[in-house]
N, C-alpha and C positions, 0 to 999 in steps of 0.2 A: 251437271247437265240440265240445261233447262225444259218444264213441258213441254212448249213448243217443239224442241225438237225431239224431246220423247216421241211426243205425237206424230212427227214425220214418219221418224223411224217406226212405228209403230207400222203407220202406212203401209209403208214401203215393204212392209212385211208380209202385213195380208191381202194386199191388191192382187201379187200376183195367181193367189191360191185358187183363183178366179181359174186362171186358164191350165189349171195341174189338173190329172185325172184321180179324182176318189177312187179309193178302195178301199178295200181291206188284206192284212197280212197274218198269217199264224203265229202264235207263239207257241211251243212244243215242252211242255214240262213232261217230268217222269210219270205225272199225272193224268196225262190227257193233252189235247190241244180244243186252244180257245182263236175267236179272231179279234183282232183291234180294229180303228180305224187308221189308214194308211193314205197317201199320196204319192203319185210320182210327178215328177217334175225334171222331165230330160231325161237325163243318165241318172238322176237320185233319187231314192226310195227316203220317205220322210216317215214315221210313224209317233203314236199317239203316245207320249210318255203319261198322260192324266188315263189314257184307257190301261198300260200295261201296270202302271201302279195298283190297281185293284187287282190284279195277279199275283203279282210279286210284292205287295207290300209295298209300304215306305210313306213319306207325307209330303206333298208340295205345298211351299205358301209362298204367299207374291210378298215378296222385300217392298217393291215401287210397282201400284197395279200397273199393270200394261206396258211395264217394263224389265224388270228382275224378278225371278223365282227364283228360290231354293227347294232341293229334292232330299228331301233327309231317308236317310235307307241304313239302318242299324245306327252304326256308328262312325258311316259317312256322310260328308254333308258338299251336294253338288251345287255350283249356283251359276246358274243359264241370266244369260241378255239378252233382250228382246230383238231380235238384227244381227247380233254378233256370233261370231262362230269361234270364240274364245271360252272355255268350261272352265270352271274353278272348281277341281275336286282336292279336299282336306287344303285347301291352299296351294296349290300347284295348279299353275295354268295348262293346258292344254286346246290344241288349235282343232277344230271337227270340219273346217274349211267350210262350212255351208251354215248358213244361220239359225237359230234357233228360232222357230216361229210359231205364233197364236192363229189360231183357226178355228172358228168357233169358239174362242173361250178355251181351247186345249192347245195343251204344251205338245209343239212334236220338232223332234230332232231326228238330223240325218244316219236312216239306220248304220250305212256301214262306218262312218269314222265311228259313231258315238259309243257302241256295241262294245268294242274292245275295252274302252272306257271302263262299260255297266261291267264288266267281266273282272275288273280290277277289285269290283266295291263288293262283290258276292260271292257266298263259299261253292257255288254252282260251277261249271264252266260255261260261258253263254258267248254265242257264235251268232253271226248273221249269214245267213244262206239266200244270195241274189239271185239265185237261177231260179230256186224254191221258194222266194217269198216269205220269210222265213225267222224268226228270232228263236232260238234250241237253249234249252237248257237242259243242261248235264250235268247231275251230281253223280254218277258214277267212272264220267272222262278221267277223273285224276288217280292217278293212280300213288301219289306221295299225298297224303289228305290232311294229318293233322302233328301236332309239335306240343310237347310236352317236358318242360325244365324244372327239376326238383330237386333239392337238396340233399345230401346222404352225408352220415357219419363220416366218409372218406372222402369227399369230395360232391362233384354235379353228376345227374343222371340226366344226361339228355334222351329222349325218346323219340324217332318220326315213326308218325304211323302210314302204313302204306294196305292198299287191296291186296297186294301177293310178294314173295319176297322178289327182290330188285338188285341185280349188283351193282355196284357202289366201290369209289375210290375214295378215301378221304385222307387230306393234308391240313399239315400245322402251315400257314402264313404270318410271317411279322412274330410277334408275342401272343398277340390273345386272337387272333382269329382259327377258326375250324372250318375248316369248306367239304360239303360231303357235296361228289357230283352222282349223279345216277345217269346211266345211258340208257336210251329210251323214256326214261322217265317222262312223268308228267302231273307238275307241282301246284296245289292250291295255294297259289302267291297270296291270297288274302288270311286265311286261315293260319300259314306261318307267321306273317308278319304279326299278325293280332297274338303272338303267344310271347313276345316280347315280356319280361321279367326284370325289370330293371336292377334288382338286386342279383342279377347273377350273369344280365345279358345289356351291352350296351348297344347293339343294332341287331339286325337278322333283315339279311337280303335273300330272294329268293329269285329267281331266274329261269327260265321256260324257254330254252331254243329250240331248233328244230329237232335235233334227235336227241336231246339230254336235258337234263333240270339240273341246278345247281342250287344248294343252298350253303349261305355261309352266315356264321357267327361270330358276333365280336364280345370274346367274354369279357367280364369286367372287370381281372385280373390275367395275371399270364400264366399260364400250369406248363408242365410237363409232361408230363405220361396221362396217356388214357388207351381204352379197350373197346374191341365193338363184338357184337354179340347178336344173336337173331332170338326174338321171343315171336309164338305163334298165343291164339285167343287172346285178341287179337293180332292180328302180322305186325311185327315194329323192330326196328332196328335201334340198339340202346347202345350207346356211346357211355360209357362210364369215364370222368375225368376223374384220373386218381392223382387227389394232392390235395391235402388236406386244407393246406394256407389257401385254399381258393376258397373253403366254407366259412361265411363269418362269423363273430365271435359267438353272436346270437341265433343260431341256428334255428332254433325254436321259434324266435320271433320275427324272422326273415321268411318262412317259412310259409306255401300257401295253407291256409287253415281252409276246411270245409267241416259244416257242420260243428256240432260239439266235440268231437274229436279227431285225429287222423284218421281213421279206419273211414271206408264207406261197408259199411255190414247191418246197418239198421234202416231199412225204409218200412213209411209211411205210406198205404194207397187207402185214400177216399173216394169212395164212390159216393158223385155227389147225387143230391136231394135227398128224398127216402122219406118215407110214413104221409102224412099228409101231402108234404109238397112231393107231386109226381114231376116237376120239372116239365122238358116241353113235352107235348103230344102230338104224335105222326099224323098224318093226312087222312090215311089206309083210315078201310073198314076197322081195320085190328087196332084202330087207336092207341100205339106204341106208344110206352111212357117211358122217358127219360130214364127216371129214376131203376126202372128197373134191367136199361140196357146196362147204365154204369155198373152196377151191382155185378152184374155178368161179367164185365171184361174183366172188373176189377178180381176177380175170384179164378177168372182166366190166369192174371198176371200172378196173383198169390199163389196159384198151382206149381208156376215154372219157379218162384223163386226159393217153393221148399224142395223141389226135387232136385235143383242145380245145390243148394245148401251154401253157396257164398254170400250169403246176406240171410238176416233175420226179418221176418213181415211182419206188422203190424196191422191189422185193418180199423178203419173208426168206425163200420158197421160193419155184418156181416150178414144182416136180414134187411126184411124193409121195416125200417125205424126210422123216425126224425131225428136226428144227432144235431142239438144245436151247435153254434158255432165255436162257443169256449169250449164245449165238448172235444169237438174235433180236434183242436188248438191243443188242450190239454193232454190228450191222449201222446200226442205226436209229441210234444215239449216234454212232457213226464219220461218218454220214453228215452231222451236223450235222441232222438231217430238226427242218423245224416242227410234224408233226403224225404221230400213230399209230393207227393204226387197225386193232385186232385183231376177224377176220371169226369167228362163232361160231355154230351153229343152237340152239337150246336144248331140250329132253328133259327127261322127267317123269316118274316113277313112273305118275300120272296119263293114259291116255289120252288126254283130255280137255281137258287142260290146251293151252292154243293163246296165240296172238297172238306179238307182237315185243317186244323191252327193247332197249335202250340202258343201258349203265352206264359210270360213271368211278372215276378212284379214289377213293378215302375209305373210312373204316372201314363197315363193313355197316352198317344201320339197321333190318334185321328178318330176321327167320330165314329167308324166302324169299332174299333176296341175298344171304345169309350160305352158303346152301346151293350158288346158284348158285357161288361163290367157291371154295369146297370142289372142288366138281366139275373147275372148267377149272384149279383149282393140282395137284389132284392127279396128275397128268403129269411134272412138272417135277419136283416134292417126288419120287416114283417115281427119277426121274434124280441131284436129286444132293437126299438127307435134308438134307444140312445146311443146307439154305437155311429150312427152320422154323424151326429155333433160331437161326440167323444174325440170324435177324431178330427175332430176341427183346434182341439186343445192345441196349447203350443210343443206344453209335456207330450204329447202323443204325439206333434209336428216332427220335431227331434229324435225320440226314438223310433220313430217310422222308416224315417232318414237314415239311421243311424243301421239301422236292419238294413234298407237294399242296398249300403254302401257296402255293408260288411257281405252279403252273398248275392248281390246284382251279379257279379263277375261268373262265380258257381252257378247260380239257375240260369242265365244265359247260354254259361255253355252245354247246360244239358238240356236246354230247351231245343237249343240249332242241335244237338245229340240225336234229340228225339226224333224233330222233323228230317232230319236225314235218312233215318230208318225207317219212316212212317214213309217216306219217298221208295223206299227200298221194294218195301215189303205188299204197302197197299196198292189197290191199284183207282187212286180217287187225284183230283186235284189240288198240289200244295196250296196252299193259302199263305204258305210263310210262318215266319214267325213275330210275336211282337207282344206288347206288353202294356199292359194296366193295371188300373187298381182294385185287384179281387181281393175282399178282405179275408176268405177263408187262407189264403196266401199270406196276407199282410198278418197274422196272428200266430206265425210260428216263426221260430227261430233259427232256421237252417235255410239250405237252399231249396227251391221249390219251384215247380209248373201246375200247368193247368192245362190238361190235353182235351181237346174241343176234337173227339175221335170221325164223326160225319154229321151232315143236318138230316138228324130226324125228321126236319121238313118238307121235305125232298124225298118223293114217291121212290126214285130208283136205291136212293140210301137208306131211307127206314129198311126198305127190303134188306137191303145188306147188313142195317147191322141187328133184326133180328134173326141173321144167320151166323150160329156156330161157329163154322168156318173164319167168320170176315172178324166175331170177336176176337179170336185165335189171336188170327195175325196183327188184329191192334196191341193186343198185350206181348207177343213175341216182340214186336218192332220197340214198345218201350223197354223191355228188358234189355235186350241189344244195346240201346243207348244206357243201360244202368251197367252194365261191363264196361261199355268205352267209360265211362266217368269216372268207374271203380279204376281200372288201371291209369287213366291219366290222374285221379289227382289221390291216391290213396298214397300214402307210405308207407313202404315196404317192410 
């Protein structure tokens, strides 16, 4: 296509926004609601996808300026025309009937076709409400939420987990499919699909009608007999395929691994900063430090997980001391620990700026996580320089690599674990989840997070989190998620 006619079309896009009336519309998380900048134009509500990104996460970058953008959101990838009302999401077109357009310099699409769309690509359920002006998210709507395929001496374990039990009809189709329907149900079509296992599943459809959810599997052999079963802590319906020829020969090495071993029984919590670095400091008279709120949840979270006794805790401080970073590294690697979990408040230039993150490792994906990175390395780097350029080596480029290839998949999933519970339980705004390069992360061997718990910066959250209470529920809400991980990916 040529510029010139780029440039028409461009035109042609934002002239008419001239005679549309500004607004603004809600977005509703389990957090709170926020507003965006909005437009209507006739019968269509248009809103701000560059405003609702700072909510919900994700990265936009222009392919052709002033004419193509992509919207990367986890691990899908959306890509808008400037004019067109044709979407490319993971490669599938889809039509939103009304064109994607630039205003000011921001991306906004038509809320109600697109919305169903964003609801495909998020473990949320996310609705548009026209009478209420409105974009809702819902992580508690589903009531089928997450999928779980594991290997067993005898055959496959399939797992769904669900909020409360559900009845349920399931049939054998053809050779290797399994269809379980649920009436009333209601399915995180994204969450299922992302549990896909190629060693043991060749597809996984998921389905959301009006008064039933269906999902079906296509194994990657044919079996015969299996059995279903109800487990409660948590609610899940286990399908056990009994037949042996469907395990392959390598069981072990087909198998998901997490951590150093099968088990999850050994975690990690770091409270970070400590001894000279106090990390950020609150606004308030009481010039709240960092350092000493981590400490607190963290000893929060180590309470519950000697009194429940399903996991063993390690802590890499238990006073306020500086721990440097091979410290920490060590402690955690020495132990053989499955899991890591470094406690952090988060801080802003911004007064204003409020809610929780979650992140894991991988490279940053936009200059907010990039910044956060910067902030919680800068400690460490302070302590010993060389580790920036250490880590510029090639040896150190590869097995860097070599680490989030082997537990990107694990800390991901108990990062989005986290933020689910942390939706549950707190009552602040998500931030999402998302990822960069924290080196107290990048230096241990298992899967691993970094809970960014509230910004200290922010007068009504210092409040909160030097209250008791609010630490409570931060460390309940991670524990929660350290059950869901335990039972989805531990062997039995």
């Amino acid at each position: 296509m040529s510029r010139w006619f780029a440039a028409v079309m461009l035109l042609l896009v934002i002239l008419p926004a001239s005679a549309a009336r500004a607004d603004e519309i809600q977005v509703k998380t389990s957090g709170g609601a926020e507003k965006i900048g909005a437009l209507q134009q006739g019968e269509t509500w248009y809103f701000s996808l560059s405003q609702l990104n700072t909510i919900i996460g994700g990265t936009l970058t222009w392919q052709q300026p002033g004419y193509s953008v992509s919207y990367q959101l986890g691990s899908n990838r959306f890509l808008f025309t400037v004019g067109s009302p044709y979407v490319n999401l993971n490669g599938v077109v889809s039509n939103i009937f009304m064109p994607a357009r630039i205003i000011k310099g921001e991306l906004y699409l038509p809320a109600k076709t697109f919305i169903p769309l964003l609801d495909q690509a998020l473990a949320d359920h996310v609705t548009w409400d026209g009478d209420g002006k409105m974009i809702r998210f819902d992580p508690e709507w589903f009531t089928i939420t997450d999928l779980a395929i594991s290997p067993k001496a005898n055959g496959l374990l399939i797992e769904i987990f669900m909020s409360d039990s559900l009845k349920f009809e399931i049939y054998k189709s053809e050779t290797c499919w399994l269809n379980i329907e649920f009436p009333d149900g209601k399915i995180n079509i994204a969450k299922m699909q992302s549990a896909v296992n190629r060693a043991f599943v060749q597809k996984i459809n998921a389905f959301q009608f009006d008064k039933s959810a269906q999902l079906s599997l296509r194994l990657e052999r044919s079996f015969k007999k299996y059995r279903t079963t109800y487990k409660t802590d948590p609610t899940r319906l286990q399908i056990a395929v009994e037949d042996e020829s469907f395990v392959p020969d390598s069981m072990a090495a087909a198998s998901t691994r997490i951590g150093p071993d099968e088990k999850v029984d050994v975690i990690v919590i770091d409270p970070g900063h400590g001894g000279g670095d106090f990390g950020a400091i609150g606004r308030s008279k009481s010039r709240t430090r960092e350092k000493e709120i981590t400490l607190e949840i963290a000893r929060e979270l180590a309470k519950l997980i000697r009194k429940d006794k399903r996991f063993q805790v390690i802590m890499t401080r238990t006073q306020d001391e500086a721990v440097p970073l091979a410290r920490r590294a060590k402690i955690a690697n020495d132990a053989h620990a499955d899991l890591f979990l470094s406690i952090h408040c988060n801080a802003s230039p911004k007064p204003v700026a409020h809610g929780f993150q979650v992140f894991y490792l991988a490279p940053a994906k936009n200059d907010s996580a990039r910044a956060m990175a910067q902030f919680e390395n800068a400690p460490f780097l302070v302590d010993d320089p060389k580790l920036e350029t250490d880590q510029q080596g090639e040896l150190a480029i590869i097995l860097n690599d070599m680490i989030q290839t082997e537990f990107s998949t694990e800390s991901a999933d108990l990062a989005y674990m986290t933020d689910m519970e942390m939706r549950r339980k707190l009552n602040l705004t998500p931030r999402g989840v998302d990822h960069a390069g924290f080196i107290v992360l990048n230096q241990v061997f298992m899967p691993s997070i970094l809970v960014e718990s509230a910004f200290i910066s922010n007068h009504d959250e210092e409040r909160l989190l030097r209250s008791k209470d609010f630490r409570r529920q931060v460390a309940e809400a991670i524990y929660d998620a350290l059950l869901r991980f335990k039972t989805k990916y531990e062997k039995l």
